[in-house]
C-alpha positions in Angstrom: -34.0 -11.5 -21.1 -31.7 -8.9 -21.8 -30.1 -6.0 -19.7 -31.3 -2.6 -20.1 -29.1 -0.9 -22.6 -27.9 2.0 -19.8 -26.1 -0.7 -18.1 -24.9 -3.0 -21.5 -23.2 1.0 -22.5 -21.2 0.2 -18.6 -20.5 -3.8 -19.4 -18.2 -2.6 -22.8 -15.7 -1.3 -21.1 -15.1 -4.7 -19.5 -14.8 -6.3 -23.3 -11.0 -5.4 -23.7 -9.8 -8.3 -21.9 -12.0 -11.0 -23.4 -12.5 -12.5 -26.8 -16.3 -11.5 -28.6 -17.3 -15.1 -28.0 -16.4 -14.9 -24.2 -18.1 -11.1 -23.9 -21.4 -12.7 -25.3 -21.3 -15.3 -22.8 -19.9 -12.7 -20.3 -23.1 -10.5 -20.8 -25.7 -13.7 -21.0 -24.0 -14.6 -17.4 -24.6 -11.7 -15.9 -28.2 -11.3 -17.7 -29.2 -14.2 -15.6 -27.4 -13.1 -12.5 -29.7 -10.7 -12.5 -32.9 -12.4 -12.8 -32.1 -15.8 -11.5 -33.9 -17.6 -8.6 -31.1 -19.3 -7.7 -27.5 -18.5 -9.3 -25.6 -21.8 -10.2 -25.0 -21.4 -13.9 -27.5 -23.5 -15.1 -29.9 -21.6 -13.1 -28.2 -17.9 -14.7 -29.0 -19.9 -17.9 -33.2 -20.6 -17.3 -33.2 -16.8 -16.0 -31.5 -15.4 -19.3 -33.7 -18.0 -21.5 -30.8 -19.4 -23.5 -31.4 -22.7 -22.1 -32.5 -25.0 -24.9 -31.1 -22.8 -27.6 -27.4 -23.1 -26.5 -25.1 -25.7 -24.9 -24.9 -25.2 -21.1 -21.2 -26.2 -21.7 -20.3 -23.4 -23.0 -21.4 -21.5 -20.2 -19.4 -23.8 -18.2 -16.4 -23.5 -20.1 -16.4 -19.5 -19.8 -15.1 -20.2 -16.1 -13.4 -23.2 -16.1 -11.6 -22.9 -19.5 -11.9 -19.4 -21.2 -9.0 -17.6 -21.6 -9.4 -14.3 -19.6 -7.8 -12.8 -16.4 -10.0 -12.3 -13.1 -7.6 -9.9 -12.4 -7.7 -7.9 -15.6 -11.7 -8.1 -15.2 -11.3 -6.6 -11.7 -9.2 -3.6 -12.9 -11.7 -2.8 -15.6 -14.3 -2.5 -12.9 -11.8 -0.5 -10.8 -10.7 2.0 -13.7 -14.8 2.5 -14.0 -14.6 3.4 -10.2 -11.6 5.6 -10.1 -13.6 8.9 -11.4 -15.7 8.5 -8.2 -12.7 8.3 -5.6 -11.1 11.6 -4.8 -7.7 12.4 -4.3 -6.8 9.5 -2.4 -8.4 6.2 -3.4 -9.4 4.5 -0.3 -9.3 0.4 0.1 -11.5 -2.3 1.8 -9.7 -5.4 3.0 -11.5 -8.4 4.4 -12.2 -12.1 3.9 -15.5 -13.6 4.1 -16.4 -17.6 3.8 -18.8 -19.0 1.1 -20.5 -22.2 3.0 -20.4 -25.3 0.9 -21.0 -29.0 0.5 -18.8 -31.7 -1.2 -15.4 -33.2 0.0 -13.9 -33.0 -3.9 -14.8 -28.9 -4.9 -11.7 -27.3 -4.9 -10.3 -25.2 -2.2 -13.0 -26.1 0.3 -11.6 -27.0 4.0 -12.9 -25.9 7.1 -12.8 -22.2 8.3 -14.0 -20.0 11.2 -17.7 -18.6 10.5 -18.0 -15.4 12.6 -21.9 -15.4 11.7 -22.3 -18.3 14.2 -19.2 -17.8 16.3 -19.1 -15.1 19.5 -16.0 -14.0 21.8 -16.6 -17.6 24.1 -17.5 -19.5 21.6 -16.0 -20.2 18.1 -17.6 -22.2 15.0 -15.9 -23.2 12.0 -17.4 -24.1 8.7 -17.2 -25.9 5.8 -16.4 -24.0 2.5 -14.5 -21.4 0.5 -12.9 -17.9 2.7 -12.3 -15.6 0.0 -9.7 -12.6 0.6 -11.5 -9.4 -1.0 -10.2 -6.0 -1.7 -12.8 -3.1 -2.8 -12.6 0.2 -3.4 -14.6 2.7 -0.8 -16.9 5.2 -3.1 -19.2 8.1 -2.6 -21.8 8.2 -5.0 -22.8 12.3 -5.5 -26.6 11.0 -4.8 -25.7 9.8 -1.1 -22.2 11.5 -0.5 -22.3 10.5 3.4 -22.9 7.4 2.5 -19.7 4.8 1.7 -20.2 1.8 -0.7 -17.4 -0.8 -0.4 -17.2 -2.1 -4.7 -15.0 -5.2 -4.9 -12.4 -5.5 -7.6 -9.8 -8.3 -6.8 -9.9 -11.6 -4.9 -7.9 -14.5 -3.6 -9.2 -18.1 -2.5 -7.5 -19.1 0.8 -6.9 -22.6 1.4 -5.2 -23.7 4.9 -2.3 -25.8 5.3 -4.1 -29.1 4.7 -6.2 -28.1 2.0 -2.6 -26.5 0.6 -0.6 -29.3 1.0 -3.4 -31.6 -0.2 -4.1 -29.8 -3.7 0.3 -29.2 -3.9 0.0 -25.3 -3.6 2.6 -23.4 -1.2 0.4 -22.6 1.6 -0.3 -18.7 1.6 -2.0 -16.7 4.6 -4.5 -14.4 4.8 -2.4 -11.9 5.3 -0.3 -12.4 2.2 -2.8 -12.9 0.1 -4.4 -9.4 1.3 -0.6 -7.9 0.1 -0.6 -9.5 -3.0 -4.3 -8.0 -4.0 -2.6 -4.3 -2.5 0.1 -4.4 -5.0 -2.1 -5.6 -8.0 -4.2 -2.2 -7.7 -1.0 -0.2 -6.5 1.3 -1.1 -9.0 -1.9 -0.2 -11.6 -2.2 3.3 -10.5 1.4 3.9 -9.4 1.0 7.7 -9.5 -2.5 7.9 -7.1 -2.4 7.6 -3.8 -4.1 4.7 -2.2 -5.4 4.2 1.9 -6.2 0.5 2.8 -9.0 -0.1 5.7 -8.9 -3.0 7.6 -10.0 -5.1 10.8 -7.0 -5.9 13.6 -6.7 -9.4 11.1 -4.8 -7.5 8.2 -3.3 -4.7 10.3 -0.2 -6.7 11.7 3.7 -6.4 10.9 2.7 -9.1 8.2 0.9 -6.3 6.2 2.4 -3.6 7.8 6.0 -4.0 6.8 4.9 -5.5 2.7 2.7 -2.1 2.0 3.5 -0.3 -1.5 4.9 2.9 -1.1 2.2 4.7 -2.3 0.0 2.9 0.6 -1.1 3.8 3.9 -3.1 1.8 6.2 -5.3 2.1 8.9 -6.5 -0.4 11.2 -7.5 -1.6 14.6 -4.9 -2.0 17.7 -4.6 -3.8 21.2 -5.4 -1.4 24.0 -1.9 -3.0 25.7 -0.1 -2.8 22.6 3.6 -1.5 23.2 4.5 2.0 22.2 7.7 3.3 21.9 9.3 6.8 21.1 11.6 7.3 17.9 15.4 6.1 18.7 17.4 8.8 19.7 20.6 10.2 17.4 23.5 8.3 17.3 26.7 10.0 18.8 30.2 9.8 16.3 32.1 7.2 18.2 29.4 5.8 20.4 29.7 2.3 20.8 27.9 -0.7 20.6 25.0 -1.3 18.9 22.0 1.0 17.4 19.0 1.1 19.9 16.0 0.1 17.8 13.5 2.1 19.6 14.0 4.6 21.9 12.1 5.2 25.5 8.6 3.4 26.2 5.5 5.3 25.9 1.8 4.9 27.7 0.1 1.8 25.7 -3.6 3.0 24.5 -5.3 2.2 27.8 -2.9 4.3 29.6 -3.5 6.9 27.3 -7.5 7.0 27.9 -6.3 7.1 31.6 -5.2 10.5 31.2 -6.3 13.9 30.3 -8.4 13.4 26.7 -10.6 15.8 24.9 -13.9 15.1 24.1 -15.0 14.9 20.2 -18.6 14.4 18.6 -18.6 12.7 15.5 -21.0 11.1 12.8 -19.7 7.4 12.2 -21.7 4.4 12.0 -24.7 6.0 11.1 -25.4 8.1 14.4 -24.0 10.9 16.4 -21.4 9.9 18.9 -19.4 10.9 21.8 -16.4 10.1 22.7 -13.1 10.9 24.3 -10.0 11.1 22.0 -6.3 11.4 22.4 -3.8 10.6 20.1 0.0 10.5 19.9 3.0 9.4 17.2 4.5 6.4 18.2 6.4 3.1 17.0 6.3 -0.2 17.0 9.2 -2.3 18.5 8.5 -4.8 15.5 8.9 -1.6 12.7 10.9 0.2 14.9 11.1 2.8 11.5 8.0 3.2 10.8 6.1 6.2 12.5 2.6 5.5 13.4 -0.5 7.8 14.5 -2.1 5.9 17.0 -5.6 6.8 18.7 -7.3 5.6 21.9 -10.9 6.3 22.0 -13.9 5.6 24.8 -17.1 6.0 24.0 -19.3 8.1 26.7 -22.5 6.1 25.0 -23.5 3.2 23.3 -21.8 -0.5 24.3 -18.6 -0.3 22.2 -16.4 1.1 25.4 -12.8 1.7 24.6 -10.6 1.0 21.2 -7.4 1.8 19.9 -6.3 2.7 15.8 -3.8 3.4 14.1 -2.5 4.6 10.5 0.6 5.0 8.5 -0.3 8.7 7.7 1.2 10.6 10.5 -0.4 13.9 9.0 -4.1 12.7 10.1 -5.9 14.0 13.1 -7.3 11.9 15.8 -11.4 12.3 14.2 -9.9 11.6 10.4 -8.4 8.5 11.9 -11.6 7.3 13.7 -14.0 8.3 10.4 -11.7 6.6 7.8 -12.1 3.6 10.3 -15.8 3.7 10.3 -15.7 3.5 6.3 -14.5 0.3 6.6 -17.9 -1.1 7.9 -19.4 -0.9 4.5 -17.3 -4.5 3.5 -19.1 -5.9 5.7 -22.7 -4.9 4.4 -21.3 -5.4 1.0 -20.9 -9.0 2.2 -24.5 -9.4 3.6 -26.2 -7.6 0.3 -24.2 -10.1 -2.0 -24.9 -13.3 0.1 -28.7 -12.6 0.1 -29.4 -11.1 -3.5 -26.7 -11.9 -5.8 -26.2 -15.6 -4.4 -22.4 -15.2 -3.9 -22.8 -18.6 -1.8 -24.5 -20.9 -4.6 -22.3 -21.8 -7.9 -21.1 -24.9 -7.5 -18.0 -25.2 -9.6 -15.4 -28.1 -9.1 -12.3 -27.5 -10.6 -9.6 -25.1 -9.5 -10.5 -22.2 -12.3 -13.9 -23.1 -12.3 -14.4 -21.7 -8.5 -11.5 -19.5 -8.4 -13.5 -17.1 -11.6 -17.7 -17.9 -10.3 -18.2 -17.0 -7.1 -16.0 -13.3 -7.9 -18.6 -12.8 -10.9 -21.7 -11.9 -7.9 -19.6 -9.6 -6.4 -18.4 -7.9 -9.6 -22.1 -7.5 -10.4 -22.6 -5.8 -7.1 -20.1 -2.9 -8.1 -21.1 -2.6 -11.4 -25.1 -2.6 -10.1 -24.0 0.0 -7.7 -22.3 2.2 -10.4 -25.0 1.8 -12.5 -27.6 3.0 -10.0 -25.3 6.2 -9.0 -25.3 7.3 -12.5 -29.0 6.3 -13.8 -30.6 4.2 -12.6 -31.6 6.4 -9.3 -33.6 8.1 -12.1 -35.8 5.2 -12.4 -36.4 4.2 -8.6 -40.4 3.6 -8.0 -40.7 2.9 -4.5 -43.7 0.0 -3.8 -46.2 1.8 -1.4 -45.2 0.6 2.0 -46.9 3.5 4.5 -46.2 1.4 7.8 -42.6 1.7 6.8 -41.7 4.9 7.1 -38.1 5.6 8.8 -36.3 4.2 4.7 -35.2 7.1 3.5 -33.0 6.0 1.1 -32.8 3.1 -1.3 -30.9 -0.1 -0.2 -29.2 -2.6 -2.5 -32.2 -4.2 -3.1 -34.0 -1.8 -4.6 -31.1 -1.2 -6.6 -32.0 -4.8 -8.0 -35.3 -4.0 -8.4 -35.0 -1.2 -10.4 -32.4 -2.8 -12.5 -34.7 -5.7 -13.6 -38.0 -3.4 -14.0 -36.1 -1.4 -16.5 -34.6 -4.0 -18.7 -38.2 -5.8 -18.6 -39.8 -2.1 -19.6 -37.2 -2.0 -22.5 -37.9 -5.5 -23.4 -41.6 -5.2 -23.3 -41.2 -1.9 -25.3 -38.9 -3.8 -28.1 -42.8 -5.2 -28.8 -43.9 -2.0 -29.5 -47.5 -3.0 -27.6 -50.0 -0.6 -29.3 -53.7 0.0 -28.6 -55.9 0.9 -25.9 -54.4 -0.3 -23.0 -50.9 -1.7 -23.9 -49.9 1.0 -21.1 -51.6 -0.3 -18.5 -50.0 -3.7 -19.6 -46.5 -3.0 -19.0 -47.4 -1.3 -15.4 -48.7 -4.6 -14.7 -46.1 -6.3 -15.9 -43.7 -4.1 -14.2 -45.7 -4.1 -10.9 -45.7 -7.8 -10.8 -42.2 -7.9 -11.4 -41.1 -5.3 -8.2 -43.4 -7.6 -5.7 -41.4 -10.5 -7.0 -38.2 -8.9 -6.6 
């Protein structure tokens, strides 16, 4: 089975960083990502039908021994992205854990799951966290509508998994900088705006940001605010104040007078009241922050607090940029329950560090693909009690992908006679209920 040749046109431009041998492998992979029941590699292999015909070994040997960079793959995707991100190129950080079996895979160690956890009660898990980083698009078919596309990741181990496989031990955190400074350092003349949770928007992120990053992310509603230092007198003695007089934390400010804003985030319409203020941080005493209290007049998420490096931004930019950020998290969902990001089971360190990425590489490209052609193709299954969709969701994405590389297929036949039409829309139907 074969990829439609729309999308094969897309996977060249990821060929520069691999040898022909490795691209053919590369493209049979991802054939049988697409396909596949379940998405181990043998599994990829039965889906592509090269199973029999080559060694699975060598299939095996693309991630555990091949020589080509994850992180060069990753920028290919990203450079493919770039024309769709406007003037400043905004960012997606989260982590996300991969549930597992086996004691000896690498990089497996325990980890908090917040599918099963809640605010009394927290559950950890056994498995891989992986640190992602993806790039926030607009496709001109849905342009109120965000996609998070990943491009870079970083396996987390904690301490004991760290000192047990002889790695310095690296936080989240760190690993988050070091994926920022890949993609910054890349494009060193655009301008880049990272989104992420209250995890990834403390002074261990905040004071390691590339110059040509900003950030904007959650804060405490008692978090300590303070006024720029004031000038230094010529002889004044003593030492430099670091900050200069305290201001209202966030709750304080939603005490006062605030103006009331309506906004579209999330999906919906929503109310709020709003006020904002520039203020500093007694850990980065020199770096100005815009910092915004909201309380919602509806719905059950009550009061919050942001903030973000660019000083220029209004209060509602501040909250919408903020709202972006939720699409990671459906990117997260869509790539657990149709690309299988959870099932290769690789064992060595290479081997898991380059599999598990390769779902959620597909997922951007997929996305891409769909944006630019394949929304052409969409044929919606006939589903009248169903009838608030109105647009397609990653799964039909899917779906269309794998109907139109089985049309092209079938048409590579050249079926002729009475009836070889109604044959393929069979075929094609049969495929979309299975999908």
């Amino acid at each position: 089975m074969n990829l439609v040749s729309s999308f094969a046109i897309v996977l060249q431009d990821l060929a520069i960083g691999m040898t022909a041998p490795s691209f053919a492998n590369f493209v049979t992979l991802l054939s049988g990502l697409t396909f596949a029941k379940r998405r181990t590699v043998t599994g990829m292999l039965l889906a592509a039908g090269v199973a029999g015909r080559r060694h699975h070994a060598a299939f095996h040997r693309f991630f555990s021994a091949a020589r080509w960079s994850r992180d060069a793959l990753g920028l290919a995707v990203f450079r493919l992205l770039e024309p769709l991100c406007g003037d400043a190129i905004f960012l997606a950080l989260d982590d996300t854990l991969a549930r597992k079996r086996g004691l000896k895979m690498f990089g497996t160690g325990m980890h908090h799951d917040p599918l099963l956890s809640s605010r009394s009660h927290v559950v950890t898990n056994w498995g891989h966290s992986w640190v992602v980083l993806g790039v926030i698009v607009r496709l001109p078919l849905w342009p109120e509508r965000p996609f998070c596309l990943p491009i870079l990741f970083r396996l987390y181990l904690n301490k004991k998994r760290a000192d047990k496989e002889r790695r310095v031990y690296r936080s989240k955190p760190e690993l988050a900088v070091e994926l920022l400074r890949v993609v910054c350092n890349h494009r060193k003349n655009r301008r880049f705006h990272a989104l992420a949770d209250s995890a990834y928007g403390g002074r261990s992120v905040l004071g390691w940001l590339p110059a040509n990053c900003h950030l904007t992310s959650r804060l405490r509603l008692d978090a300590r605010l303070y006024d720029a230092p004031p000038v230094r007198q010529p002889g004044a003695k003593g030492r430099p104040r670091r900050c200069g007089p305290q201001l209202p934390t966030p709750a304080r400010m939603l005490d006062e007078r605030a103006r009331r804003v309506e906004l579209q985030i999330y999906g919906r319409r929503q109310r709020a009241r709003v006020c904002d203020a520039v203020a500093r941080s007694f850990a980065l005493p020199a770096l100005a922050l815009r910092v915004v209290a909201v309380e919602a007049l509806a719905g059950g998420r009550g009061r919050e607090a942001f903030y973000t490096t660019d000083v220029s931004a209004t209060a509602e930019h501040v909250l919408l940029w903020y709202a972006m950020r939720w699409s990671v998290e459906v990117m997260f969902h869509d790539a657990k329950q149709h690309l299988g990001f959870e099932e290769p089971q690789g064992w060595t360190r290479r081997a898991v560090e380059r599999t598990a990425p390769l779902a959620l590489l597909m997922y951007s490209l997929i996305v891409r693909w769909y944006g630019a052609e394949g929304h052409r193709h969409y044929r919606p299954l006939p589903r009248p009690w169903y009838r608030d969709k109105h647009r397609e969701s990653f799964g039909d994405m899917l779906a269309t992908l794998r109907r139109c590389s089985l049309r092209e297929s079938i048409s590579a036949w050249a079926p002729v006679g009475p009836g070889s039409q109604k044959i393929v829309t069979l075929m094609e139907r049969i495929l979309a209920i299975a999908a």
